[in-house]
DODRENTOR-845097 format. One record per residue (C-alpha): x, y, z; residue number from 1. Coordinates in Angstrom, 3 decimals. Each point is the difference from the previous one (the first is absolute). Layout:
N
- px | py | pz | i
- X | Y | Z | NUM $
...
END
This chain:
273
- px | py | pz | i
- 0.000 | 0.000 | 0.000 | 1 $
- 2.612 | 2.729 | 0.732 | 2 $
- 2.183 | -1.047 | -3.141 | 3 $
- -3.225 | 1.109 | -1.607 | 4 $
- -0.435 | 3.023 | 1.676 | 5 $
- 3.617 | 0.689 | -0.704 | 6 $
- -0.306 | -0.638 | -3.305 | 7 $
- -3.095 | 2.386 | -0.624 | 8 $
- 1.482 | 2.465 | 2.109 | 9 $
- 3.318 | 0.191 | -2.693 | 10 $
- -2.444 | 0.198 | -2.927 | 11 $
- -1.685 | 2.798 | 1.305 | 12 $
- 2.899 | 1.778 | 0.801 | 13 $
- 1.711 | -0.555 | -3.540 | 14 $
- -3.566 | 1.129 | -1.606 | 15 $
- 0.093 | 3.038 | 1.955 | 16 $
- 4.283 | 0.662 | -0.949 | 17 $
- -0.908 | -0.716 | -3.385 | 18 $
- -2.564 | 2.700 | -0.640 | 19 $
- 2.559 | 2.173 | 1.611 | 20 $
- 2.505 | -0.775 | -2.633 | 21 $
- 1.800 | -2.204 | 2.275 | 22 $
- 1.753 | -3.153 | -1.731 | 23 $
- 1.271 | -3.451 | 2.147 | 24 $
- 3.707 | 1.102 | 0.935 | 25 $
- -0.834 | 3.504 | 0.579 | 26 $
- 0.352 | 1.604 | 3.430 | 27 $
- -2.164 | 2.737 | 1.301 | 28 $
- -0.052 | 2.200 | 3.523 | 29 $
- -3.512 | 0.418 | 0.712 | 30 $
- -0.400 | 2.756 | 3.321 | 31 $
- -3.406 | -0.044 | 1.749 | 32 $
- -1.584 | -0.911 | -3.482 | 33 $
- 2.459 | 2.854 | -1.882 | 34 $
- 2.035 | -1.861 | -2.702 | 35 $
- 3.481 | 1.108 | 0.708 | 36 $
- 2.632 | -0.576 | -3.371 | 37 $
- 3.463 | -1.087 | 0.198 | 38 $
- 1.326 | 2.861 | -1.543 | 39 $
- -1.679 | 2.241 | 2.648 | 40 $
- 1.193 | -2.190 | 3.120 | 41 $
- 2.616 | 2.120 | 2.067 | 42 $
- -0.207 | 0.977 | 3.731 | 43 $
- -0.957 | 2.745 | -0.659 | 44 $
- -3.078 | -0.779 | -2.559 | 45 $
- -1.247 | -2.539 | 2.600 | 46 $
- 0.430 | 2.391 | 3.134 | 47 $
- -2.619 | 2.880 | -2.250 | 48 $
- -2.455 | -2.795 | -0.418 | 49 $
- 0.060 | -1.023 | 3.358 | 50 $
- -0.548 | 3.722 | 1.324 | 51 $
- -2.819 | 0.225 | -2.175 | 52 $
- -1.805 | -2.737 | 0.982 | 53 $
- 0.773 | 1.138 | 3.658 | 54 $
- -1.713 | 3.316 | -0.827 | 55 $
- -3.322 | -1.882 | -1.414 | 56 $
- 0.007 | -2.299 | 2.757 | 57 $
- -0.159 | 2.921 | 2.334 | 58 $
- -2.180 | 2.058 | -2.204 | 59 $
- -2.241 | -3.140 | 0.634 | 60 $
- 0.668 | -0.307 | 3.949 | 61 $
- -0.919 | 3.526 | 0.422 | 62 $
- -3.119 | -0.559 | -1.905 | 63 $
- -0.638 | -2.575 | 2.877 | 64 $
- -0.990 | -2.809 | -2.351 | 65 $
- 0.624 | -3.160 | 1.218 | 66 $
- 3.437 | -2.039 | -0.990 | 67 $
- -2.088 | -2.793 | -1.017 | 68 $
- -1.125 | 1.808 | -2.817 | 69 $
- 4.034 | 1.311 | -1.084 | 70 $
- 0.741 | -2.968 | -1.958 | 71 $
- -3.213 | 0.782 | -2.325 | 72 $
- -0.217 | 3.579 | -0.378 | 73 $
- 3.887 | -0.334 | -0.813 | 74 $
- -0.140 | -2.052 | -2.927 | 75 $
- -2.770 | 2.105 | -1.396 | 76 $
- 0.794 | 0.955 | -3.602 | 77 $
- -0.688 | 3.757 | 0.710 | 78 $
- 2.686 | 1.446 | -2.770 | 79 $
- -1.691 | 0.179 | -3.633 | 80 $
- 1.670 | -1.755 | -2.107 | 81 $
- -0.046 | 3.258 | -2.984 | 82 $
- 1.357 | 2.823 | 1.777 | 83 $
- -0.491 | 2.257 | -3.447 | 84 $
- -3.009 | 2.019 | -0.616 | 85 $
- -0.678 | 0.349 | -3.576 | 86 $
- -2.112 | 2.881 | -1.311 | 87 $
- -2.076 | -0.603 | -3.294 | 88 $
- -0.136 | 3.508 | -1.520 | 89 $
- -1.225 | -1.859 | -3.177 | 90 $
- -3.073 | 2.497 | -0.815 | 91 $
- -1.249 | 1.618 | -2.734 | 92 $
- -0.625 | 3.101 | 2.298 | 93 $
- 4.296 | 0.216 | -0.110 | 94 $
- 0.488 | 2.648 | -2.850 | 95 $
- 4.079 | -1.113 | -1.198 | 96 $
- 1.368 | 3.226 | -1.597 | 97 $
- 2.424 | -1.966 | -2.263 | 98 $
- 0.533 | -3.629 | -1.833 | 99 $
- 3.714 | -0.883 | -0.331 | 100 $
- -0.948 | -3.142 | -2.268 | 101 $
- -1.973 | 2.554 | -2.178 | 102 $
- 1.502 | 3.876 | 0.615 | 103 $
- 2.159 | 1.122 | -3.008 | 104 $
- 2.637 | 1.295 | 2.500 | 105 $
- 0.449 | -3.278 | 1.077 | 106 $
- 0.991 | -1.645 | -3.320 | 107 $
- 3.576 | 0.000 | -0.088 | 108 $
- -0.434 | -2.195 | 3.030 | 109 $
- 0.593 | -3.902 | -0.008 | 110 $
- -3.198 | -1.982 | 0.168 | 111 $
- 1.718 | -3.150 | 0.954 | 112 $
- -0.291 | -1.447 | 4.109 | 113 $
- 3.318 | -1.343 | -0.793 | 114 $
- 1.365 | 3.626 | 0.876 | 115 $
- -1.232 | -0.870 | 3.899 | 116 $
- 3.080 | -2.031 | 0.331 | 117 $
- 2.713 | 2.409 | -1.146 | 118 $
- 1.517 | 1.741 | 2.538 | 119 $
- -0.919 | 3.560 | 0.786 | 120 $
- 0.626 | 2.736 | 2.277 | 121 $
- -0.282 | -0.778 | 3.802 | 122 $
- -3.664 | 1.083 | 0.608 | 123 $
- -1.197 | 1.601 | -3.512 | 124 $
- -2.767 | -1.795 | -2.157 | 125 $
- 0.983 | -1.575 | -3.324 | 126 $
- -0.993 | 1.805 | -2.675 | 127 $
- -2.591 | -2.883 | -1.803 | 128 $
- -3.157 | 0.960 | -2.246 | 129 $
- -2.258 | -2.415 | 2.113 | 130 $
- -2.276 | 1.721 | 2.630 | 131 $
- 1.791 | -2.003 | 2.811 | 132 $
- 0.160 | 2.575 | 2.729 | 133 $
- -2.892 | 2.099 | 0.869 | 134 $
- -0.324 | 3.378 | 2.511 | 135 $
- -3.678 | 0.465 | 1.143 | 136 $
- -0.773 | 3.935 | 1.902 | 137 $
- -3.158 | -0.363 | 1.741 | 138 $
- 0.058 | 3.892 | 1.008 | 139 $
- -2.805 | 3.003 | -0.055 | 140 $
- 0.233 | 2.053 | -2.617 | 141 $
- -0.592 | 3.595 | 1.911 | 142 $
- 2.397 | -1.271 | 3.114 | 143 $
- 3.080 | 1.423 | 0.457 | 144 $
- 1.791 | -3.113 | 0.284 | 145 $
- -1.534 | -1.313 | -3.253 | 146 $
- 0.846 | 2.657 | -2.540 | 147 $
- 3.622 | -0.755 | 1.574 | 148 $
- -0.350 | -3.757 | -0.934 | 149 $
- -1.574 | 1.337 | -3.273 | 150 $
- 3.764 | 2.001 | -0.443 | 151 $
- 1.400 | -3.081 | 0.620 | 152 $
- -2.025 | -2.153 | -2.104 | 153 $
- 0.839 | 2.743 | -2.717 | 154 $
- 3.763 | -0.675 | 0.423 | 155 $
- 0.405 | -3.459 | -0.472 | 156 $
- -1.949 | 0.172 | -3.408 | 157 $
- 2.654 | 2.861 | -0.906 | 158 $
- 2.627 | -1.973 | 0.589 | 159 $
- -1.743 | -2.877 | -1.295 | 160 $
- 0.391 | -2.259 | 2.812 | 161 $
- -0.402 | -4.334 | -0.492 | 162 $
- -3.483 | 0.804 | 1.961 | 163 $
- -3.681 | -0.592 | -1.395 | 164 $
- -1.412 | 3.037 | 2.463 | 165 $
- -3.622 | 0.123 | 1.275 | 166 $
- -1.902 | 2.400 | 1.559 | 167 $
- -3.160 | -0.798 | 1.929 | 168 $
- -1.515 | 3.621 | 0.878 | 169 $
- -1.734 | -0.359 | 3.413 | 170 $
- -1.999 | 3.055 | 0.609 | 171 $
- 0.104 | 1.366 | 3.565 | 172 $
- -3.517 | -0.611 | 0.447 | 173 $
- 0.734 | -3.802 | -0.674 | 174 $
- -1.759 | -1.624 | 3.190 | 175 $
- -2.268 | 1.114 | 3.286 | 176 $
- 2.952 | 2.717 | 1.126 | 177 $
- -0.846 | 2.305 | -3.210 | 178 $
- 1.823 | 3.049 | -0.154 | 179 $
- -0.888 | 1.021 | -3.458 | 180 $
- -2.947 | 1.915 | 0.992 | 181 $
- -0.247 | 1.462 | -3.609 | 182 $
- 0.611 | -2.636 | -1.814 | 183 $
- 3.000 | 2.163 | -2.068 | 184 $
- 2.205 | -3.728 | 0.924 | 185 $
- -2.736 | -2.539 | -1.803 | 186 $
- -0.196 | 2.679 | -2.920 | 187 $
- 4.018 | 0.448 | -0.512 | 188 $
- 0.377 | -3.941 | -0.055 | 189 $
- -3.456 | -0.359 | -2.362 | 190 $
- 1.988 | 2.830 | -2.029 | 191 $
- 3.101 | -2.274 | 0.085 | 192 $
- -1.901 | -3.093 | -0.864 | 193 $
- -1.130 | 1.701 | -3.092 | 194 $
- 2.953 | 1.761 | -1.623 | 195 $
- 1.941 | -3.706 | 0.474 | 196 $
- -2.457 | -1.483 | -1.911 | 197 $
- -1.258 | 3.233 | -2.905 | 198 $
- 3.684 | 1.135 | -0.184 | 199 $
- 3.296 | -1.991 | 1.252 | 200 $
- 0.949 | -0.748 | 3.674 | 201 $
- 2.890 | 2.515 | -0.630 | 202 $
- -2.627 | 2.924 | -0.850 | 203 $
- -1.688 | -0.910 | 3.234 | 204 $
- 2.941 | -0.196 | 2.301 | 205 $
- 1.522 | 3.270 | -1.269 | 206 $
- -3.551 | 1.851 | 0.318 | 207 $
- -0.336 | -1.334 | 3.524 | 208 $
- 3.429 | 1.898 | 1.052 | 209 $
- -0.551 | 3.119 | -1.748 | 210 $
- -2.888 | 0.545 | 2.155 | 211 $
- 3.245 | 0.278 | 2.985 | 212 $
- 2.678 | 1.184 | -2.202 | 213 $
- -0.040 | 3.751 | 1.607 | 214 $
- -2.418 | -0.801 | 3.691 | 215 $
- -0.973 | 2.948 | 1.907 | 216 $
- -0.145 | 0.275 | 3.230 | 217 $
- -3.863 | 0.001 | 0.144 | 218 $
- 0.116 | -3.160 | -2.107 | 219 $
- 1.302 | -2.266 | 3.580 | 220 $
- -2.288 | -0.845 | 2.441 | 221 $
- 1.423 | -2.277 | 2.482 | 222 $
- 1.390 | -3.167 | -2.419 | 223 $
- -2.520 | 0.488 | -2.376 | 224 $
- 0.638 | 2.818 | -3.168 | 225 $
- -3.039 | 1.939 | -0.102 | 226 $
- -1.212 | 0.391 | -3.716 | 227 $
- -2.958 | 1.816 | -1.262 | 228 $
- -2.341 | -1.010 | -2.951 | 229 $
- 0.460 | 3.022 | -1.925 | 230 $
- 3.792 | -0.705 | -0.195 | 231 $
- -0.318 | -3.695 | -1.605 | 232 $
- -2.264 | 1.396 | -1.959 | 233 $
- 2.050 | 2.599 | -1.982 | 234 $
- 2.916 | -2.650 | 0.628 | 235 $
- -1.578 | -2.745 | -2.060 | 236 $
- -1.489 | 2.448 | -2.393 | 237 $
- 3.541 | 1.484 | -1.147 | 238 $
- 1.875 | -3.336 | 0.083 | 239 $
- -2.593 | -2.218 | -1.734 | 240 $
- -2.676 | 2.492 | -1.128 | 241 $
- -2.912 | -1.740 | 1.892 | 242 $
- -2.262 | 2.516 | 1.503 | 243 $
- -2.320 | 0.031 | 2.706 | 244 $
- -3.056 | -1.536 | -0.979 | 245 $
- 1.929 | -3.276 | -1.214 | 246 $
- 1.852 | 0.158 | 2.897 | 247 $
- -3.091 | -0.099 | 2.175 | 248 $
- -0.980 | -3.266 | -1.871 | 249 $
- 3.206 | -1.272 | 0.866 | 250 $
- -0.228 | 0.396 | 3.782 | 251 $
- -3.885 | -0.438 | 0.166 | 252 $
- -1.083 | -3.266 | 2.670 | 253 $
- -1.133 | -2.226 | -2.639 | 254 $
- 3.328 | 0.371 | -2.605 | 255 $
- 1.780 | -3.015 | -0.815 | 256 $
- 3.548 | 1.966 | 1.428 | 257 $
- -1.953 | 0.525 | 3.834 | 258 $
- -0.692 | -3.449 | -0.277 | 259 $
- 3.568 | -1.360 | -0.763 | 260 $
- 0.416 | 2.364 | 3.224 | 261 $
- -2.253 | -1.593 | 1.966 | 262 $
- 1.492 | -3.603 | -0.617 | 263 $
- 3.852 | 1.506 | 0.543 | 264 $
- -1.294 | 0.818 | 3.764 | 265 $
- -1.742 | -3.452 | 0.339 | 266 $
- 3.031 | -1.906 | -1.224 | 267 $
- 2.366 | 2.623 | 2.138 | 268 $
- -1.837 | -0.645 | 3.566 | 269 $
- -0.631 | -3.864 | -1.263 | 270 $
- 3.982 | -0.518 | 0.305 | 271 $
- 0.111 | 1.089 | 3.404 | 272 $
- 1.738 | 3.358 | -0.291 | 273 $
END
């Protein structure tokens, strides 16, 4: 009978060092359930794990839970085993402001992923036509802090950096804590939304900045530029020639640009920001 229960007892345990990538001949340090590798066995490796589980075991003493109990709320599997979060910022509600596999600046480029194993500078992008590396701004349009990310954004398509960049305009009265009590926030990124897709993203990013080239005094309010209607107004009318009343239909609630608005918020508080 106990040659049997011996014998079980050694398949179980080579089942479980098997799905722990443990082969017959191997050797392995296991420390209050912690699997401890060869290569990491030194006095002073085993004398940090040994502190640590001193400092849980008195975590859990002070906690007054019984020492029965130690054993199983030790070997607990309480770490996850992905310790990456990975943001989808797949959506249509994205507007990319260039296309290095389609941009004619990008031509003389190599198209081929072969170039991602020749060496490069330490910490610079390769230079490949394939829209492998992409920059999404969430920012509000009218905040200070976004027309600087705007500058920014304008930048590294001037220097034509390896980057497919994204903007996702989040007006400021994106959520219950609305501070864009006139709605001039909503209507710049509905404006936005509009000249990416009538004109070229370009036109759009370079109309959004002129509106700050030259700001006044009067024009800050806290961290929020303060811009009247009448000003985008005669803005949009000298740049593009489109005057008020087609502006209007633009920015009224039921255009297709307040809409694509609408969802940028929705996909903007989705995500957790």
């Amino acid at each position: 009978k106990k040659k049997k229960e011996l014998k079980s007892e050694i398949e179980y345990n080579q089942k479980v060092l098997e799905s722990i990538g443990i082969s017959p001949g191997d050797s392995l340090l296991f420390l209050n359930g912690i699997i401890i590798h060869e290569d990491d066995v030194n006095i002073f490796s085993l004398l940090n794990h040994l502190k640590s589980e001193a400092r849980l075991l008195n975590g859990l003493q002070e906690l007054d839970i019984p020492p029965v109990y130690y054993e199983d709320i030790l070997s607990l599997k309480v770490h996850p085993t992905h310790t990456k979060y990975t943001l989808n910022m797949r959506s249509q509600t994205i507007m990319f402001l260039n296309d290095i596999e389609k941009d004619p600046v990008y031509a003389k480029w190599p198209n081929s992923v072969n170039e991602f194993l020749r060496p490069t500078m330490f910490g610079s992008l390769r230079q490949i036509r394939k829209n492998a590396f992409n920059l999404v701004f969430a920012l509000d349009p009218l905040s200070i802090v976004g027309v600087n990310l705007l500058e920014y954004v304008q930048l590294f398509l001037y220097h034509r950096s390896p980057l497919r960049i994204g903007v996702l305009l989040v007006p400021s009265g994106c959520g219950e804590n609305s501070d864009d009590t006139d709605g001039m926030s909503e209507k710049v990124s509905s404006i936005f939304n509009y000249l990416v897709t009538n004109r070229t993203p370009l036109a759009a990013l370079q109309w959004i900045l002129s509106l700050f080239e030259e700001p006044d005094d009067h024009m800050i309010v806290g961290s929020h530029f303060n811009i009247s209607w009448t000003e985008i107004v005669h803005n949009l009318d000298d740049t593009f020639e489109i005057d008020e009343d087609d502006l209007n239909d633009i920015v009224t609630e039921s255009s297709n640009q307040i809409e694509a608005t609408k969802k940028s918020c929705e996909f903007f508080l989705l995500r957790g920001f």
